[in-house]
C-alpha positions in Angstrom: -21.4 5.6 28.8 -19.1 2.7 29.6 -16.2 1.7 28.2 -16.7 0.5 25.0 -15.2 0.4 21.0 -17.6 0.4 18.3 -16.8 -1.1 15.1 -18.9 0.1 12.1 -21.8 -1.9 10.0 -19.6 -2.1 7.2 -15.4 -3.0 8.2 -13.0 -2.2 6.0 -9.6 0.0 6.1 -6.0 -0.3 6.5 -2.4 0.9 8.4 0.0 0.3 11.1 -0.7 1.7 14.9 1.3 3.4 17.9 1.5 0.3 19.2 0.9 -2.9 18.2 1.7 -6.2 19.9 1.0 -9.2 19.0 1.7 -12.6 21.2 -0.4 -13.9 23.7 -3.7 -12.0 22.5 -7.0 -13.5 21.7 -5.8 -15.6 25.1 -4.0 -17.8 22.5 -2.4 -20.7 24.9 0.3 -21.6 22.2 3.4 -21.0 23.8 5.2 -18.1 21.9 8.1 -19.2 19.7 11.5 -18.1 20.4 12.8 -15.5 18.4 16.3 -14.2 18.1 17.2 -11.3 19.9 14.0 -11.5 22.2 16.3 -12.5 25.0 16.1 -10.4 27.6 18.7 -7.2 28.3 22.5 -9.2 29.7 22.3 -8.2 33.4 26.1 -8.1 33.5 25.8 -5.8 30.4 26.8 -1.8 30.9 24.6 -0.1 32.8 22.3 2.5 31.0 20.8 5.5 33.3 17.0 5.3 32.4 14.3 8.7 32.5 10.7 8.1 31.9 7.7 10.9 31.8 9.8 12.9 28.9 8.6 16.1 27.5 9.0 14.6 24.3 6.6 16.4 21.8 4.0 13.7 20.8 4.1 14.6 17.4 7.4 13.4 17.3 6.7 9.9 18.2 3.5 9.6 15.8 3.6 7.0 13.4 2.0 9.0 10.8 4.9 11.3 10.5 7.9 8.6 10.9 6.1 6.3 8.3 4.6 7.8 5.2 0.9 6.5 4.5 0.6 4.1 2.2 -3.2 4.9 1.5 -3.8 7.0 -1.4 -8.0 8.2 -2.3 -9.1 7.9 -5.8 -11.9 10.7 -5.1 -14.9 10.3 -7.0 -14.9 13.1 -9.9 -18.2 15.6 -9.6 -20.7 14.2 -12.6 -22.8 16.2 -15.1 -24.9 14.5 -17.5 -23.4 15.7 -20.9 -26.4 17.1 -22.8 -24.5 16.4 -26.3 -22.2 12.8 -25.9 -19.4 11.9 -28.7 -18.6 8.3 -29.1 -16.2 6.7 -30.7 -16.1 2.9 -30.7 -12.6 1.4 -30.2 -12.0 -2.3 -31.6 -8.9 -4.7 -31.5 -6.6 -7.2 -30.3 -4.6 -8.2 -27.3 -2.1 -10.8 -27.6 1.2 -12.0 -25.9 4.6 -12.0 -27.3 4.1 -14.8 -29.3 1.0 -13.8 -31.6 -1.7 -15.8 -28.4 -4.5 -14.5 -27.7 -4.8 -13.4 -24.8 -8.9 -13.4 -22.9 -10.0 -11.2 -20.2 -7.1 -8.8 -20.6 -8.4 -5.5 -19.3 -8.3 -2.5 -22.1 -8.3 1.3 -21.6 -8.6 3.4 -24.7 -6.6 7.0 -24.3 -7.0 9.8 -26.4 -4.6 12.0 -26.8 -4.4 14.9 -29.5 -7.6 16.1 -30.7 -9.0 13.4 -28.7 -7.4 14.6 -25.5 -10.4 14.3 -23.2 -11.7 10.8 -24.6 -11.3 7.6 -23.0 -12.8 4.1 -22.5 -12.4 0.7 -20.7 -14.0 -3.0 -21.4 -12.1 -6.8 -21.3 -11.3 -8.7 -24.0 -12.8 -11.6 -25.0 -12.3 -15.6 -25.0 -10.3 -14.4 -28.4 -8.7 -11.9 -27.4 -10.9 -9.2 -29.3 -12.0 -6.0 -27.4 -14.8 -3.5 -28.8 -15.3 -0.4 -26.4 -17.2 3.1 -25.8 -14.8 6.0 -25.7 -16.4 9.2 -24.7 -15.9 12.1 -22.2 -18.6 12.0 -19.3 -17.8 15.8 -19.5 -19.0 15.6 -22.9 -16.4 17.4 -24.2 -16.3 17.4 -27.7 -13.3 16.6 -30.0 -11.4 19.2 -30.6 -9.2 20.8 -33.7 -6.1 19.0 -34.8 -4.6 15.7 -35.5 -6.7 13.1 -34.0 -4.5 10.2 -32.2 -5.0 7.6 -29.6 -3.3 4.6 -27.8 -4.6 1.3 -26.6 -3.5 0.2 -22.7 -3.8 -3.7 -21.5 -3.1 -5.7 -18.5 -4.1 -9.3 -17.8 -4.3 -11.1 -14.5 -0.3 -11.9 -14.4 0.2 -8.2 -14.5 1.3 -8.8 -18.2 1.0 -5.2 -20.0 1.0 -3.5 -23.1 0.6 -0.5 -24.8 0.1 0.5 -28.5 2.1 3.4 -30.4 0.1 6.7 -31.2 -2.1 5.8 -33.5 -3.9 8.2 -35.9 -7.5 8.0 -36.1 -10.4 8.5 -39.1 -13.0 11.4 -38.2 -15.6 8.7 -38.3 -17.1 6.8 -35.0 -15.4 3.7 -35.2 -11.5 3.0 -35.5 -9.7 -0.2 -35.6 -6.3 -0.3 -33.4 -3.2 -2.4 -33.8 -2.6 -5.2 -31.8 -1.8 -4.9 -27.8 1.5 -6.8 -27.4 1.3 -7.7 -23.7 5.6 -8.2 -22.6 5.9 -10.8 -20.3 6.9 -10.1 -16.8 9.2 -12.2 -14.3 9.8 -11.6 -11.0 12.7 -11.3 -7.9 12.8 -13.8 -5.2 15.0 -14.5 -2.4 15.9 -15.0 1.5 17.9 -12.3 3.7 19.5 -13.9 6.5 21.2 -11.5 9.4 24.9 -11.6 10.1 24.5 -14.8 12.4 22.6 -17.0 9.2 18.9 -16.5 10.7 16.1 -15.8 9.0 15.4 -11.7 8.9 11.6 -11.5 9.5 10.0 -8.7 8.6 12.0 -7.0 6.7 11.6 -4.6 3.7 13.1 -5.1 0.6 12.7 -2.7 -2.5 13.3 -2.7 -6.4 13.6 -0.1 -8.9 14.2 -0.2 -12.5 17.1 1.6 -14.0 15.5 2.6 -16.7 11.5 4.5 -17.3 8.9 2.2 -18.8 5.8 3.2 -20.9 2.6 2.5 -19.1 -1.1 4.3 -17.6 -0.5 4.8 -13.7 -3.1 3.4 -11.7 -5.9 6.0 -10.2 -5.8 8.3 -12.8 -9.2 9.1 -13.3 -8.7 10.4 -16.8 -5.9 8.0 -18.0 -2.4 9.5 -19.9 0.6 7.2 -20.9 3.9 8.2 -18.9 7.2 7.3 -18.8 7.8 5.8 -14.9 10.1 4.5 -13.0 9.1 0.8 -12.1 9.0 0.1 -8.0 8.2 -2.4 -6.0 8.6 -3.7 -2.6 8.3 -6.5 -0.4 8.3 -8.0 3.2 10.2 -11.0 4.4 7.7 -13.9 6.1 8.7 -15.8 8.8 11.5 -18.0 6.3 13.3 -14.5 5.7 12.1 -14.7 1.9 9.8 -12.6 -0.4 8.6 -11.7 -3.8 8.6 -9.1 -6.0 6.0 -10.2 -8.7 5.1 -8.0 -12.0 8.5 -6.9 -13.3 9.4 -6.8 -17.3 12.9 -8.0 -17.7 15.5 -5.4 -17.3 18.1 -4.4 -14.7 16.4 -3.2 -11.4 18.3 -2.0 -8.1 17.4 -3.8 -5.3 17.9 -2.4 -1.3 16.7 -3.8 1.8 15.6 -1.2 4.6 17.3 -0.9 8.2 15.7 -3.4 10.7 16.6 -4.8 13.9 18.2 -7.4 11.9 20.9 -4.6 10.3 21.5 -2.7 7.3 22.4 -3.4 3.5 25.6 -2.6 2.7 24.4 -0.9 -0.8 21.8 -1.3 -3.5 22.5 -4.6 -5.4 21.8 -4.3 -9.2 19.7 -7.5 -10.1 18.7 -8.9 -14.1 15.5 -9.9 -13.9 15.4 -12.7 -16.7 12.6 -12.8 -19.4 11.0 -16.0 -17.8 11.5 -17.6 -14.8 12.8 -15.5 -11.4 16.0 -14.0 -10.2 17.0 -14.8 -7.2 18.8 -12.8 -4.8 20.1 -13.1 -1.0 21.5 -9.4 0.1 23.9 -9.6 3.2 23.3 -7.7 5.9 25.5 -5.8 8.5 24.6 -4.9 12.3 27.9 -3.1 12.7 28.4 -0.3 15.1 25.1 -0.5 16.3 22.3 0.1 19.7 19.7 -2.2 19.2 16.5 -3.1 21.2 12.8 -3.8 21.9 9.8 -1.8 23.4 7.6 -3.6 25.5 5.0 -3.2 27.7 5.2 -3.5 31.8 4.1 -7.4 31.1 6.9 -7.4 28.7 4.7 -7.8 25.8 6.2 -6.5 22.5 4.9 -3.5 21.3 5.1 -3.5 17.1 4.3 -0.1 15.0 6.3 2.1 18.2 8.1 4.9 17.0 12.1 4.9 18.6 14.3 8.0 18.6 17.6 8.2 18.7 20.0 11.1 19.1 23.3 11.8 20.7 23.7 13.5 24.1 25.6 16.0 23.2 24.6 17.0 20.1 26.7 16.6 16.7 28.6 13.1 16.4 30.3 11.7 13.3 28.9 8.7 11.4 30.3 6.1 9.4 28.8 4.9 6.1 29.5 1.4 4.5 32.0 2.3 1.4 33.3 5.6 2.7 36.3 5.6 4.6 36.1 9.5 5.8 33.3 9.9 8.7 30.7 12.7 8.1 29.9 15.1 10.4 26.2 15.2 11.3 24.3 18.5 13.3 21.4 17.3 15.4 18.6 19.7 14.9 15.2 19.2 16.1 15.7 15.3 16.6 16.7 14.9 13.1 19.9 14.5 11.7 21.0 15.5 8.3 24.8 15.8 6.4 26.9 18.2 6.4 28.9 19.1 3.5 28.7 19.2 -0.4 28.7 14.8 0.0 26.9 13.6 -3.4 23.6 12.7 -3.2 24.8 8.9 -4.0 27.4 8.6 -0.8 24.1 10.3 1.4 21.8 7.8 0.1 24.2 5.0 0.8 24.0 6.1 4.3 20.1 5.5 4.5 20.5 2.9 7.4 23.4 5.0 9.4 21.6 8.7 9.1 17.7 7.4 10.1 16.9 8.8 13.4 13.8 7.4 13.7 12.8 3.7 13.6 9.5 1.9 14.0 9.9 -1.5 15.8 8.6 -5.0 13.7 5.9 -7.4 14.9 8.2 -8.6 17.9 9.1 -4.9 19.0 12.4 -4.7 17.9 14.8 -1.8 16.2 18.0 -1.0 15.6 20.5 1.8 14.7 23.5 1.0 12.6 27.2 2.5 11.3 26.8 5.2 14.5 30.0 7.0 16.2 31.5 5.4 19.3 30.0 8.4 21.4 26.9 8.3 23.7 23.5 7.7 22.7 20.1 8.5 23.6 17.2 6.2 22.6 13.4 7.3 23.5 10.1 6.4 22.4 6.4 7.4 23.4 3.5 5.9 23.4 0.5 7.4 24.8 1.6 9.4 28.3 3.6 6.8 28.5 7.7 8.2 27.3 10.5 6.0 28.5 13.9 7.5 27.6 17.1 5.4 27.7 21.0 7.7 28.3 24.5 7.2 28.0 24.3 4.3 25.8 27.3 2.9 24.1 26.8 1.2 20.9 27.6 -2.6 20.6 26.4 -3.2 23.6 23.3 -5.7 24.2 19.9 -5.1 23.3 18.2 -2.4 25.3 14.5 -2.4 26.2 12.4 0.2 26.3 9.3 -0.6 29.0 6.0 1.5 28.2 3.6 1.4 30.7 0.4 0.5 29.1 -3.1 2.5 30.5 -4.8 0.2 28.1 -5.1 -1.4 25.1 -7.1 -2.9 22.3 -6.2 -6.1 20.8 -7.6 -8.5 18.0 -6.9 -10.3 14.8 -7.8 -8.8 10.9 -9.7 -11.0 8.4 -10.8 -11.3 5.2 -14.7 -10.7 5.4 -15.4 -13.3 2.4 -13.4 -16.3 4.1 -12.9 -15.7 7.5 -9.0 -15.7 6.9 -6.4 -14.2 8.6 -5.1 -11.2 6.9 -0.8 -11.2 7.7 0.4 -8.0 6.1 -1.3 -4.8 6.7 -0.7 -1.4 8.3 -2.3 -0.3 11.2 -2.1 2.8 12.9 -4.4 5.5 14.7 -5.8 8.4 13.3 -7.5 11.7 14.5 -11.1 10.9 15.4 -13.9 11.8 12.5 -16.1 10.2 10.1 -16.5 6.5 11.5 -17.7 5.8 7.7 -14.8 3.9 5.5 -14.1 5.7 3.0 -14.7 3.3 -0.3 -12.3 4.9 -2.2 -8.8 4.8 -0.4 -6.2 2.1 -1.9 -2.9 0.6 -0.8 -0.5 2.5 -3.1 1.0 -1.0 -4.9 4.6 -0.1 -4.7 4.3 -0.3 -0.9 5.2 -2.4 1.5 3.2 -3.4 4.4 4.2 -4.8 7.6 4.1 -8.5 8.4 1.6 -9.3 11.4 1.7 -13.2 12.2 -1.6 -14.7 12.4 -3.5 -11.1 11.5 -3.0 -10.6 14.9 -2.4 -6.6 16.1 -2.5 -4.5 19.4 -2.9 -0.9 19.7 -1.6 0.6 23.5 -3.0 3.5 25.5 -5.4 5.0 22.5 -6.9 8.2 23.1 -10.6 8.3 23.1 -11.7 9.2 19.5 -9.4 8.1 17.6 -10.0 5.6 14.3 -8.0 2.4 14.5 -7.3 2.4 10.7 -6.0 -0.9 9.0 -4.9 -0.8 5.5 -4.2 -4.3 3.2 -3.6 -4.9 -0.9 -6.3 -5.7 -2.5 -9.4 -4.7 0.2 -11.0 -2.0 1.0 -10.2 -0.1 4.2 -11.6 -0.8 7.8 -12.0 1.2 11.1 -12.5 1.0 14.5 -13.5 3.4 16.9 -11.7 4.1 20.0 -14.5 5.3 22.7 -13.7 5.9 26.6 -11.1 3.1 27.4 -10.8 3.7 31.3 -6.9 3.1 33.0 -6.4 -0.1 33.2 -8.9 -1.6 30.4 -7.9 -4.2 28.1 -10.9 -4.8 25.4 -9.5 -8.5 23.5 -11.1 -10.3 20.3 -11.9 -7.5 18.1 -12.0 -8.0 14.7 -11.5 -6.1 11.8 -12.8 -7.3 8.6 -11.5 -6.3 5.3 -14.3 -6.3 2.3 -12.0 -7.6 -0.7 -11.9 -5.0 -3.7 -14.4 -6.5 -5.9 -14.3 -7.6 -9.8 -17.4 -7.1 -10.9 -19.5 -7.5 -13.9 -22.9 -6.0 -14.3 -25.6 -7.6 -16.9 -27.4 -4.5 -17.8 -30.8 -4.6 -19.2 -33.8 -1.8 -20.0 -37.6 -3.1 -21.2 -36.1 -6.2 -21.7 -33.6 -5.6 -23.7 -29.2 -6.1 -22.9 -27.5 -2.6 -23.5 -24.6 -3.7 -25.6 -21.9 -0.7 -26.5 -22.6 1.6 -24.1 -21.5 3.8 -21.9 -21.6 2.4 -18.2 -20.7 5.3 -15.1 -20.8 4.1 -11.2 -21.7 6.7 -9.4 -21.1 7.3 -5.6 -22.7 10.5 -4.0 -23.5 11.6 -7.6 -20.0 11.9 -8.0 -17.8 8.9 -10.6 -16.2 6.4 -9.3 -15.7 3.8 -12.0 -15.9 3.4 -15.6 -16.6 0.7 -18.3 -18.4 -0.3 -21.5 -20.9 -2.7 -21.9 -19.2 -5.7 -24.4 -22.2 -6.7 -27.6 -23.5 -9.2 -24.3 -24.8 -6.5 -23.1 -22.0 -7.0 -19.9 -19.5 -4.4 -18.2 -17.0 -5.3 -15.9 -15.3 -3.3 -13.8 -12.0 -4.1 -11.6 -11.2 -3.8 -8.1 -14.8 -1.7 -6.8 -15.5 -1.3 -3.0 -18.3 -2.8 -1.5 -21.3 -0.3 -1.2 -24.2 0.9 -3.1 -23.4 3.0 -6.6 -26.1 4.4 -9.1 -25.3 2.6 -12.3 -26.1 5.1 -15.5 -26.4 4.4 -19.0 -26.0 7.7 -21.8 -27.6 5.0 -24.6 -26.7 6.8 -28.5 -29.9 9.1 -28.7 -29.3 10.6 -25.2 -31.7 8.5 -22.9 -30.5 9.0 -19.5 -30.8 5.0 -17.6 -30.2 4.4 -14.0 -30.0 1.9 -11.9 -28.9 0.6 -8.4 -26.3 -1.9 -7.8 -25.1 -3.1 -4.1 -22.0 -4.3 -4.7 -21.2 -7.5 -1.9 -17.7 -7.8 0.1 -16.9 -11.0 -2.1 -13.5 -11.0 -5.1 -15.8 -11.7 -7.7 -19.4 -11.0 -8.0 -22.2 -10.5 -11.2 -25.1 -8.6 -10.8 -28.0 -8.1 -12.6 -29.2 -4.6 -13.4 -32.7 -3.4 -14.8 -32.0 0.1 -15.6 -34.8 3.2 -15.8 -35.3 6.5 -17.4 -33.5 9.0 -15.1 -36.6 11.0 -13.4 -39.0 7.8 -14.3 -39.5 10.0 -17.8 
């Protein structure tokens, strides 16, 4: 078979790749913008003694163990048609702060208690009211002991709320208290490196200083926790982001190590009850061996994994705020502290202690607060393992030069509009199932690299491997590698995210609308989403995959109704469902 990359019928996926670059493909002619610190290495610089082919494990250079996956699977849970069903219809209220209603809020019931097994979903309508179906699709059965519940909502805005413990009658219906939805605000802001230039690409993070009271996302059966808020961002090409979705409070904010440089600490921001904080953390690029890794065209490669270690083994460090260096051992390529340092001074050295870096959309790292020892920088992609020695920190940017066997290039879309998709992550993974997997999300507290344009570039992929692209808000896509001969360049692939779909389904049976019922999706017989039909006759359901589910109906005397329901790679779609006796009985 020649040389050749299939993609499959339906695209979706997600993630970052061992190498990615990102100018001049698609045979763009746009000349490439200047960036800063994409000059090439001083000539007159020090010299650096340069060893490629290193027996560098490969393992150690994969992106999947320097950058923890950001995909998470909601696995469908096994179903068994209850042969008794309890219902309990839930009714109330969402409003905001100031007594509004507040339409198309979405509403999980959770029981707890007694009622530890029940739950429910539906919307709210144009006035705010909600009426759902709680019941167990285990059909489990109420059990002995006081019988309390709590009502969860969230409206477009990320607005949330969440009822006290509310006791509950032994009858089938119960009326809740009102769902006061606390408004949220948000943290805005530029990061400029030490020279006043915009800092592409970089990661910033909040976390809330204090736990707040909300239903994870995922959790198939749903339970109020106490959690830590997080969020994080990427800088665009300005140097600014946005952190959208936080209730006011204090929140620590911390920018990750880049090329750019390091924070000098966590900055403790008040986000405001209305309106945005803004915020421009200073970076430092002190003490530091910075670089690119290119290709032999000199091509940036984005998503490489870069090493660095000492050459002769343990070195002192310094740390921003602590005036007494700390010894570090070098085990197994990875540095850790000596010591009985507190766990505060070690996390403050987060951007000194990181021996491992993945480079940014132009193929550039950086290592920050090191000793003034010698260095060793490495990186591998493919068979390809340059290694630069006897570097001296401050000195200018190094380059790393892979030699690429081949590659595969393109650009990532949106499969609705055709647009380009700019922050996702993209990386290879062990060959398998060529099938997406509807069910993997983009945990929402991460952040995603910035590609410009969609555009990304894997190097010297091994035949068999999944190119695996990850992005908020889609479902995941893949791409299989298949026998890429030395020397091949395949260009003008696409990879097309199908957007996570909200969806609402118009049920009928003999005519009829199912109103306050049940309503299961089911994928492979197993559940994958669930809802209650509003007194229209409607469900809705957020954020489902694209693909075909078996819709089922438990009506109140116990029929068994099923259905079929394609679901199409659009943002919002309504269907229409005519629904059956299960078996045609």
């Amino acid at each position: 078979m020649k040389d050749k990359v299939l993609i499959p019928a339906v695209a979706l996926v997600l993630a970052i790749g061992l190498g990615i670059g990102l100018w001049l493909i698609l045979r763009d002619p746009t000349p490439r913008p200047a960036v800063s610190g994409n000059q090439p290495t001083d000539p007159d610089g020090p010299p650096v003694r340069q060893r490629a082919n290193s027996p560098a494990a490969e393992r150690e250079y994969s992106l999947n163990t320097a950058s923890a996956d950001p995909v998470q699977v909601d696995r469908p849970q096994p179903f068994r048609a209850p042969e008794t069903l309890f219902r309990l219809e839930v009714s109330g209220r969402v409003i905001d702060e100031n007594g509004l209603a507040v339409p198309d809020a979405r509403v999980r019931f959770v029981g707890e208690g007694a009622l530890n097994d029940i739950h429910g979903s539906a919307c709210a309508d144009q006035s705010g009211r909600y009426t759902l179906v709680a019941w167990s699709p285990r059909g489990t059965k109420p059990g002995t002991g006081k019988r309390t519940g709590r009502v969860v909502a969230q409206d477009a805005d990320e607005r949330s709320g969440v009822t006290p413990a509310t006791d509950l009658p032994e009858t089938d219906h119960a009326e809740m208290p009102d769902v006061v939805l606390a408004g949220v605000s948000e943290v805005r802001g530029r990061i400029q490196d030490p020279a006043g230039l915009p800092a592409t690409g970089v990661t910033v993070i909040v976390r809330s200083t204090t736990p707040h009271e909300s239903v994870p996302a995922g959790l198939r059966v749903p339970r109020v926790q106490q959690a830590f808020v997080t969020r994080a961002a990427t800088t665009d090409s300005r140097g600014e982001f946005r952190l959208r979705g936080l209730r006011p409070g204090k929140y620590m904010l911390d920018v990750e190590r880049s090329w750019h440089g390091t924070s000098a600490g966590a900055v403790e921001v008040d986000v405001p009850a209305s309106g945005a904080a803004w915020v421009e953390p200073q970076l430092k690029a002190s003490d530091a061996v910075r670089g690119r890794v290119v290709d032999s065209d000199g091509q940036p490669l984005a998503g490489a994994v870069v090493r660095i270690q000492t050459q002769s083994g343990a070195a002192p460090v310094r740390a921003p705020g602590i005036d007494q260096p700390l010894r570090l051992e070098n085990a197994d390529d990875s540095f850790r502290v000596q010591g009985d340092r507190s766990r505060r001074e070690a996390a403050n050295l987060r951007g000194g202690l990181g021996s491992v870096a993945v480079t940014d959309a132009d193929g550039r790292f950086g290592f920050f607060n090191l000793q003034d020892v010698a260095w060793k920088v490495s990186t591998r992609v493919g068979e390809s393992a340059p290694v630069l020695e006897e570097l001296q920190i401050n000195r200018p940017d190094i380059t790393l030069t892979v030699k690429a066997d081949s590659s595969l290039s393109g650009v990532v879309r949106d499969a609705e509009t055709g647009a380009a998709i700019e922050y996702f992550d993209l990386r290879l993974v062990a060959g398998g199932d060529e099938r997406t997997n509807p069910f993997e999300r983009v945990a929402t507290d991460r952040a995603l690299a910035w590609h410009p344009r969609g555009l990304w570039r894997v190097v010297n992929p091994k035949a068999g491997n999944l190119v695996r692209v990850s992005a908020h808000g889609y479902s995941s896509g893949l791409l299989k590698v298949e026998d890429l001969a030395p020397g091949r360049s395949v260009q003008n692939l696409e990879i097309r995210l199908s957007p996570l779909c909200s969806l609402t389904l118009a049920l009928s049976h003999e005519g009829r609308r199912l109103d306050l019922e049940p309503v299961l999706l089911l994928f492979d017989n197993g559940i994958a989403f669930e809802a209650s039909s509003d007194t229209a006759g409607l469900a809705r359901f957020g954020a489902v995959a694209a693909t075909t589910y078996t819709v089922n109906v438990i009506t109140r005397d116990g029929t068994r109704l099923e259905g079929k329901a394609t679901v199409p790679a659009r943002a919002m779609a309504t269907i229409e469902v005519e629904l059956s006796r299960h078996g045609g009985k």
